[in-house]
N, C-alpha and C positions, 0 to 999 in steps of 0.2 A: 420558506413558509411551508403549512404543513397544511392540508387542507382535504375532506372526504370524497376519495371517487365514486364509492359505493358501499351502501351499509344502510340503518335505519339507527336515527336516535330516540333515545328515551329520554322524554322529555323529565318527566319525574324524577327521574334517578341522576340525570344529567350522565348517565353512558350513552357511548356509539359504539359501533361494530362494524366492521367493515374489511376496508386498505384502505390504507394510510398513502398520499402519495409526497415523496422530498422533494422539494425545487429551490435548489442551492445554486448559484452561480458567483461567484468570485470574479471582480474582473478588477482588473488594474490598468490603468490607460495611461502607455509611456509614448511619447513619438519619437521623432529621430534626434531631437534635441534635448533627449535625456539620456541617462548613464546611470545605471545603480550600481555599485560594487561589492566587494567584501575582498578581504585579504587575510592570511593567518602567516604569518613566518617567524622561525626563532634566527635569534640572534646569538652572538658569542664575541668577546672580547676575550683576551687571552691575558693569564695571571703573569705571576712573578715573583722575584725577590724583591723586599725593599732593606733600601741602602743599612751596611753593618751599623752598628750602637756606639757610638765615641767610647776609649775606652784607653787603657795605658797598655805598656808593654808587661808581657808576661816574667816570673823570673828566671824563667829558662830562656826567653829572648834575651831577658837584659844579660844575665850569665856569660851569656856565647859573646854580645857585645862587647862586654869586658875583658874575655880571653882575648875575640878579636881584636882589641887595641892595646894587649902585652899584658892584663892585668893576671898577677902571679893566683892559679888555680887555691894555694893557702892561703893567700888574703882575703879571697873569697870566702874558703871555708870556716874563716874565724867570725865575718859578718855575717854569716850565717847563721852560727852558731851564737851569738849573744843577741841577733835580731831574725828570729827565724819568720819573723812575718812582715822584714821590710817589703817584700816587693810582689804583688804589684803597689804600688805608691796607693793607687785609688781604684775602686772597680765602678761599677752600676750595677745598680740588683734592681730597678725599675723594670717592670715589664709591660709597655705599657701598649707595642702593639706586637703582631705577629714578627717571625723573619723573613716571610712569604704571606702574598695575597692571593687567594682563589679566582679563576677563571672568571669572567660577567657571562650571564648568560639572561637573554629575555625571549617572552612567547607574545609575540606582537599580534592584536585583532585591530582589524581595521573595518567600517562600513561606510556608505556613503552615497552619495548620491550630486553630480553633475548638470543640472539643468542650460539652458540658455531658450530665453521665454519674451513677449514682446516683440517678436518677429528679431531676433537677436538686440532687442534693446535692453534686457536684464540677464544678465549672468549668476544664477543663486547658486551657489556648492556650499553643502553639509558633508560634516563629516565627523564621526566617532570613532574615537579609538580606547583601548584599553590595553597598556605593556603590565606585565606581573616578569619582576625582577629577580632571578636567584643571584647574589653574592652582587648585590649592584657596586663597584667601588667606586669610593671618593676617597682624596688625597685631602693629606693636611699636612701640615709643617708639624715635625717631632726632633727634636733635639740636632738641629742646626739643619735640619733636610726636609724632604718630601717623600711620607711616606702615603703608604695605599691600607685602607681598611674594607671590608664586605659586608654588607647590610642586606636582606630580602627587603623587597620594597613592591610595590603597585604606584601606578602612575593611569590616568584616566581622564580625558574631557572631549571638549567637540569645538566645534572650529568652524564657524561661519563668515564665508567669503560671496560680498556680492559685487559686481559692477552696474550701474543706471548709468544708460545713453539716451535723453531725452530725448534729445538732435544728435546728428553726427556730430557737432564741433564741441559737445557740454558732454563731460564725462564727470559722475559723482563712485566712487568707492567707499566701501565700508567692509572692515575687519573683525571679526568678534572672535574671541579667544578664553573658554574657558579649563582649566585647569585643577585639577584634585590628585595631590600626590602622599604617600602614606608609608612609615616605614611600618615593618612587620612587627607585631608582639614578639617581643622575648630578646630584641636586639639591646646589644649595650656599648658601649663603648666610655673610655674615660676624657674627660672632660677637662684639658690643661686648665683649663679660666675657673675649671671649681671644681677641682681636685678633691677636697673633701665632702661635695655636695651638702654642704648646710649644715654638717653631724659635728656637734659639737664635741663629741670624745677623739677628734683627731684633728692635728693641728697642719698647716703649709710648714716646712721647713727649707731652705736654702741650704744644700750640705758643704760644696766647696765650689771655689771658683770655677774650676776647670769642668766642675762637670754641669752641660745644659741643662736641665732639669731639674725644677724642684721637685723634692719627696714628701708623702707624706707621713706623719707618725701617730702613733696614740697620745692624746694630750696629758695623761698621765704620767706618760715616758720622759714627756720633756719638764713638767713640772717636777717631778720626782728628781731630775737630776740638777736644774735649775736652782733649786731650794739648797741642794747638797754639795752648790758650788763646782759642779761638772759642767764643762763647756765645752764639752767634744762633737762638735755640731755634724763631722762626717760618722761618728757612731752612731748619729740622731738617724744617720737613712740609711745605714748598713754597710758603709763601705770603711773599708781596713788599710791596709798594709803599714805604712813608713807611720801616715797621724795615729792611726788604730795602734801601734805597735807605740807611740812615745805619751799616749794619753790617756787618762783614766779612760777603763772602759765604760758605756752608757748602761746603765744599769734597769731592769724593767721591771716596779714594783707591782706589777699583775702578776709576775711570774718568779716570788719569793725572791726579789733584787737580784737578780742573774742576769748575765750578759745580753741588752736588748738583739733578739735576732728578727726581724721582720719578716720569716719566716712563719712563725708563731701567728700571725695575721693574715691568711692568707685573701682575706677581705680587701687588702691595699696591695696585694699584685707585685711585690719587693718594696712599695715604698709610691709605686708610680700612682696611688688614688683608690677611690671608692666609684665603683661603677654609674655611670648615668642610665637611665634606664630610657631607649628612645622609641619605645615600641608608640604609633598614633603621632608620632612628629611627621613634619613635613620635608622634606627633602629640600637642599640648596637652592636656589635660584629660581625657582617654581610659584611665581605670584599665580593667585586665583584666575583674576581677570589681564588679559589686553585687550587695547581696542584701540585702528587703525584706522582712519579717517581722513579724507581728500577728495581734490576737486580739479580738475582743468577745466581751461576752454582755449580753442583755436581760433584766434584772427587768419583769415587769407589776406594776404600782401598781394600787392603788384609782382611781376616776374617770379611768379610759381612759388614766392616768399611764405611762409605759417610765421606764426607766432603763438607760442602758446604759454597760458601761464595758468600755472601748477601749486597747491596752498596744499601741505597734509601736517597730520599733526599724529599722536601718539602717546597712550596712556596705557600705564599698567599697575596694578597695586599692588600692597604690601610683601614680601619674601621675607625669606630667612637667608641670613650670610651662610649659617653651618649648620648643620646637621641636628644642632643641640636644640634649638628654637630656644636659645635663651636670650627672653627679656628682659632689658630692651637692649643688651649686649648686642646681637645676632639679627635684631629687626632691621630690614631696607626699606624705607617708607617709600610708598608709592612715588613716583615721578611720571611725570612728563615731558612731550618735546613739541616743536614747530621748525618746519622748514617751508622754504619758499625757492619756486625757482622762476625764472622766465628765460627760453629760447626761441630763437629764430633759428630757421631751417630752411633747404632746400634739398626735400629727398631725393628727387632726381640726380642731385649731385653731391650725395651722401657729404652735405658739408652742415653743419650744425653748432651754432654759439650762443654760448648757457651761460649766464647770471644768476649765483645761488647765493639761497644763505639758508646755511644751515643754523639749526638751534637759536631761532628767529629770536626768542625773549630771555637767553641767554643764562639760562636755570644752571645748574652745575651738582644735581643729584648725586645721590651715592650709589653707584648702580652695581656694587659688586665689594667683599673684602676676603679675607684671609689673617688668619691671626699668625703671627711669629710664635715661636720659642719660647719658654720661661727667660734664657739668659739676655731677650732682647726687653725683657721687663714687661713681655705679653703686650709688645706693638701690634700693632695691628696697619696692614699696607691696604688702602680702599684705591677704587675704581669711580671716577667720576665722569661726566659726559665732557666731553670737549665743549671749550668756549664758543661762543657765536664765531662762526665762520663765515667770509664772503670771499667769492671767489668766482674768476670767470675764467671757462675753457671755451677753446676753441676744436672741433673734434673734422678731419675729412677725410672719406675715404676714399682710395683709389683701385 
């Protein structure tokens, strides 16, 4: 507040003159059963190779293989010579992730604040954070394996945790969980489940058995050759040797009917797809909301016996399976849980027997997937909550 120690106003003009005097005072009032915090640390996970590209033998392995088993160096050189492009049999020209994944690296903020209020009958903790991600990786399954890819990303929410003790033997909890995850503009990766991303000038093709992956191609490419009675479905995605060498070649009437090279495209990556673009998606497994809810209370028994019995429950909403946020491909619908427990104890004799049941109404949500491979026909393996369980332990310690 600002107010005149000395001066004369003028009334008319509405000036003063004078000094001025400041009385600011800031106060903040923490007792002993409070805690503020803050925290900054980075973090680092460490990169790698991921697993080599399925692929055939070269023909200088096969070569050496055939000496090595007596085959005469001129029978060779005659197969060579009227098929100079038998081998390798099949290659992949897909390229659809790195041969190495970059480093994780993140710069974690933290704030917060600790109370215990009620003369220790409320436990209130807040707490905000914010991680900003360089190269965050996530795996996926690519042509029979687990590969690793790098995405910038941010991640961001707050996280309220209370306990209420009415009485000593009446305990209520509540959990609140909220969450905002976001990849970086500019991030892309390819998308096996829509490899063409909707573009109608390029089509899915299957090139051969052996190899996992389907390619894609210019739709031109295959009509043009379709129409002309060509059915060389390994020149539709660029690979050669033994089929390329005994079959018409695919021919690419964009490029004055000359030998299709996938090359020439470098939009599809050898054949592996058309970019998705995931910059503003949401990250894996990252619902908005949880929330965490429960109850006890203690019977005293005869001969120093409790008994207590315990109701909590558990909710969280929508996520994404993958990276892609494709709907409704990718969506985990919100789920829920319930458990129940009731034990009897005697802590003095650290002896304790519990009657539970877990997943009380016996829901069976999809809490998690993972897509397969092209050559597994794009299965997909899901993660579901275990059935209602009942079960009783007995626990003592000595």
């Amino acid at each position: 507040k600002g107010y005149p120690e000395t001066g004369t106003i003028n009334q008319e003009w509405g000036e003063w003159t004078g000094r001025l005097v400041l009385d600011w005072k800031p106060e903040l009032s923490f007792t002993d059963n409070t805690m503020v915090y803050g925290s900054f640390s980075r973090g680092y996970k460490g990169g790698g190779a991921n697993p080599p590209r399925p692929g055939f033998a070269t023909k200088a392995e096969l070569v050496q293989i055939a000496l090595d088993q007596g085959v005469p160096q001129s029978l060779l050189d005659q197969i060579d010579q009227f098929l100079p492009n038998l081998f390798p049999v099949l290659k992949l020209t897909a390229d659809e992730y790195g041969d190495t994944f970059a480093p994780e690296f993140v710069n974690a903020f933290e704030v917060g604040a600790k109370n215990t209020l009620l003369g220790g009958g409320l436990t209130l903790n807040l707490t905000g954070f914010y991680y900003d991600y360089t190269d965050y990786q996530i795996s996926q399954i690519r042509d029979r394996t687990a590969v690793n890819e790098n995405f910038d990303a941010t991640m961001g929410g707050l996280e309220l945790e209370s306990i209420f003790s009415p009485t000593p033997d009446l305990q209520f909890l509540a959990n609140v969980g909220y969450l905002h995850t976001r990849v970086a503009d500019g991030e892309t990766s390819i998308d096996i489940m829509n490899r063409t991303q909707g573009n109608p000038n390029y089509t899915l093709a299957k090139p051969w058995v052996q190899l996992p992956s389907n390619c894609v191609v210019p739709t031109a490419v295959i009509v043009n050759n379709l129409t002309n009675g060509i059915y060389n479905y390994t020149g539709f995605c660029g690979v050669g040797g033994l089929l390329g060498s005994a079959i018409t070649p695919v021919l690419d009437p964009n490029f004055g009917n000359t030998k299709y090279d996938p090359a020439n495209y470098p939009e599809l990556h050898g054949g592996a797809g058309l970019l998705a673009d995931l910059g503003g998606n949401e990250l894996p497994n990252a619902p908005h909301w949880t929330v965490n809810v429960g109850g006890q209370y203690t019977f005293h028994l005869r001969d120093e016996w409790a008994m207590v019995v315990r109701a909590d429950a558990y909710w969280q909403s929508q996520s994404w399976a993958r990276i892609y946020n494709s709907d409704p491909y990718d969506k985990l619908h919100g789920w829920y849980n319930a458990n129940l427990s009731v034990w009897l104890e005697q802590p003095d004799k650290q002896l304790k027997i519990e009657f539970y049941v877990k997943n009380l109404l016996d829901t069976t949500p999809i809490t998690g997937a993972f897509l397969n491979s092209d050559d597994t026909g794009l299965t997909t393996n899901v993660f579901t909550l275990d059935p209602r369980l009942i079960g009783l332990s007995i626990r003592k310690g000595f």
